[in-house]
C-alpha positions as CSV (number, residue, x, y, z in Angstrom):
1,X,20.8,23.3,-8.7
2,X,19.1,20.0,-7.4
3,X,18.1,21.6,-4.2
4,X,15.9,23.6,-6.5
5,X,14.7,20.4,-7.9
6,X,14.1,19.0,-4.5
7,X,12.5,21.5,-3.2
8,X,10.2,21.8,-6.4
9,X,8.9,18.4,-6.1
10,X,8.1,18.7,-2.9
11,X,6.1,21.4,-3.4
12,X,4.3,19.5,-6.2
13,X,3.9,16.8,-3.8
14,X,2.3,18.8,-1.0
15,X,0.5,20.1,-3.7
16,X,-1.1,17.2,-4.4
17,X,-2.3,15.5,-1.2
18,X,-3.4,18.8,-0.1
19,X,-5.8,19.8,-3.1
20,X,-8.0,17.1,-2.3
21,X,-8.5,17.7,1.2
22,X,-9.2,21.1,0.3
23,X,-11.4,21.2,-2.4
24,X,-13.3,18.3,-0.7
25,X,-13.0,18.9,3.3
26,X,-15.8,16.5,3.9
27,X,-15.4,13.3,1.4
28,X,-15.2,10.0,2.8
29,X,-11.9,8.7,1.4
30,X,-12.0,5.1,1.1
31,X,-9.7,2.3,-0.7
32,X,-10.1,0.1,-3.5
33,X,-10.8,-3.0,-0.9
34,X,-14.0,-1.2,0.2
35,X,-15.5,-0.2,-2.8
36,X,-15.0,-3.9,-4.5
37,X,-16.3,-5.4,-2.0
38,X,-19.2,-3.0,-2.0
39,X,-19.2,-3.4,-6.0
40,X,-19.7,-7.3,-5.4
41,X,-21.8,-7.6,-2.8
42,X,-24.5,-5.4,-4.7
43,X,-25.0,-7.8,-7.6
44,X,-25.1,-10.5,-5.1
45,X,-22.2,-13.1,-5.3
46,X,-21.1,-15.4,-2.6
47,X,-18.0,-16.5,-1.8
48,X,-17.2,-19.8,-3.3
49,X,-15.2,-20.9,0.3
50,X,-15.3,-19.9,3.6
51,X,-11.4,-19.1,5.3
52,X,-9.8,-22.2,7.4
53,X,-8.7,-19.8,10.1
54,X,-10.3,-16.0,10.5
55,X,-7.9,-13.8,12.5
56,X,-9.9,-12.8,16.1
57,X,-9.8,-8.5,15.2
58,X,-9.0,-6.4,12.6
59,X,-6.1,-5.4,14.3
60,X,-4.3,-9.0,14.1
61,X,-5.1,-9.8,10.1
62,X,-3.5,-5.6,9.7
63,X,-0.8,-7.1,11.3
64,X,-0.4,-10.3,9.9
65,X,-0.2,-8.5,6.4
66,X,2.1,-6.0,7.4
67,X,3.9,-8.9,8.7
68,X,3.3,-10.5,5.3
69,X,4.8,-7.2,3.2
70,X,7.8,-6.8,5.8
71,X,9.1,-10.8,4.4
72,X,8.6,-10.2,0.9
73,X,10.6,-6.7,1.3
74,X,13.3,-8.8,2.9
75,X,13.5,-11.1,0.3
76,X,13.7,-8.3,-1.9
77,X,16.3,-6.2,-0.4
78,X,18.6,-9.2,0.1
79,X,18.3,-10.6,-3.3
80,X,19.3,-7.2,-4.7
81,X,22.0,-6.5,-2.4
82,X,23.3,-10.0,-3.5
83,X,23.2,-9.6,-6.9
84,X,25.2,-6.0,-6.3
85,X,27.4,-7.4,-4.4
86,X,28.3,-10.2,-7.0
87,X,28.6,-7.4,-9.2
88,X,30.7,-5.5,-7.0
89,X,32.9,-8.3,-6.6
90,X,34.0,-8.7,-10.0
Protein backbone atom coordinates (compact mmCIF):
# COMPACT_ATOMS: atom_id res chain seq x y z
CA UNK A 1 0.00 0.00 0.00
CA UNK A 2 2.75 2.81 0.48
CA UNK A 3 4.40 1.86 -2.74
CA UNK A 4 1.17 3.11 -4.22
CA UNK A 5 1.65 6.15 -2.20
CA UNK A 6 5.13 6.55 -3.35
CA UNK A 7 4.73 6.12 -6.50
CA UNK A 8 1.70 8.59 -6.54
CA UNK A 9 3.62 11.35 -5.30
CA UNK A 10 6.10 11.00 -7.52
CA UNK A 11 4.02 11.20 -10.29
CA UNK A 12 2.54 14.40 -8.73
CA UNK A 13 5.97 15.54 -8.49
CA UNK A 14 7.04 14.96 -12.07
CA UNK A 15 3.91 16.38 -12.69
CA UNK A 16 4.75 19.46 -11.47
CA UNK A 17 8.21 20.49 -12.62
CA UNK A 18 7.20 19.24 -15.97
CA UNK A 19 3.98 21.40 -16.59
CA UNK A 20 5.88 24.40 -16.65
CA UNK A 21 8.40 23.49 -19.00
CA UNK A 22 5.78 22.38 -21.15
CA UNK A 23 3.29 24.88 -21.23
CA UNK A 24 6.00 27.50 -21.41
CA UNK A 25 9.07 25.90 -23.50
CA UNK A 26 10.59 29.25 -23.97
CA UNK A 27 10.35 31.34 -20.46
CA UNK A 28 13.25 32.61 -18.93
CA UNK A 29 13.13 31.17 -15.41
CA UNK A 30 14.78 33.27 -13.09
CA UNK A 31 15.04 33.54 -9.10
CA UNK A 32 13.92 35.76 -6.57
CA UNK A 33 17.61 37.35 -6.28
CA UNK A 34 17.26 38.60 -9.90
CA UNK A 35 14.10 40.09 -10.00
CA UNK A 36 14.73 42.11 -6.52
CA UNK A 37 17.53 43.37 -7.59
CA UNK A 38 15.88 44.32 -10.86
CA UNK A 39 12.82 45.58 -8.68
CA UNK A 40 15.34 47.95 -6.77
CA UNK A 41 17.43 49.10 -9.16
CA UNK A 42 14.50 50.55 -11.27
CA UNK A 43 13.27 53.00 -8.66
CA UNK A 44 16.81 53.95 -8.26
CA UNK A 45 18.33 53.17 -4.67
CA UNK A 46 21.92 52.81 -3.87
CA UNK A 47 23.49 50.74 -1.70
CA UNK A 48 24.12 52.38 1.55
CA UNK A 49 27.93 50.47 1.74
CA UNK A 50 30.12 49.14 -0.47
CA UNK A 51 31.44 45.13 0.55
CA UNK A 52 35.06 45.05 2.45
CA UNK A 53 36.12 42.09 0.29
CA UNK A 54 34.22 41.14 -3.25
CA UNK A 55 34.95 37.55 -4.13
CA UNK A 56 37.24 37.54 -7.68
CA UNK A 57 34.21 35.36 -9.91
CA UNK A 58 30.92 34.28 -9.53
CA UNK A 59 32.07 30.88 -9.21
CA UNK A 60 34.06 31.58 -5.77
CA UNK A 61 31.10 33.71 -3.85
CA UNK A 62 28.65 30.19 -5.32
CA UNK A 63 31.08 28.50 -3.44
CA UNK A 64 31.67 30.31 -0.51
CA UNK A 65 27.73 30.09 0.15
CA UNK A 66 27.47 26.61 -0.53
CA UNK A 67 30.33 26.50 1.81
CA UNK A 68 28.30 28.74 4.09
CA UNK A 69 24.90 26.34 3.84
CA UNK A 70 27.14 23.03 4.17
CA UNK A 71 28.23 24.57 8.19
CA UNK A 72 24.88 25.61 9.17
CA UNK A 73 23.57 21.94 8.05
CA UNK A 74 26.32 20.52 10.20
CA UNK A 75 25.37 22.35 13.03
CA UNK A 76 22.09 21.27 12.50
CA UNK A 77 22.43 17.66 11.92
CA UNK A 78 24.75 17.37 15.03
CA UNK A 79 22.57 19.29 17.37
CA UNK A 80 19.67 17.00 16.53
CA UNK A 81 21.53 13.90 16.59
CA UNK A 82 22.62 15.09 20.06
CA UNK A 83 19.52 15.86 21.48
CA UNK A 84 18.29 12.14 20.13
CA UNK A 85 20.84 10.63 21.37
CA UNK A 86 20.29 12.20 24.96
CA UNK A 87 16.91 10.98 24.42
CA UNK A 88 17.92 7.67 23.45
CA UNK A 89 20.03 7.39 26.35
CA UNK A 90 17.45 7.69 28.90
Amino acid sequence: MKTIHYVGLIAILIVLFVTPLLLMPTAEYGGADGAAEEAISDQGYEPWFTPIWEPPSGEIESLLFVLQAAIGALIIGYYVGYEKGKRAKK
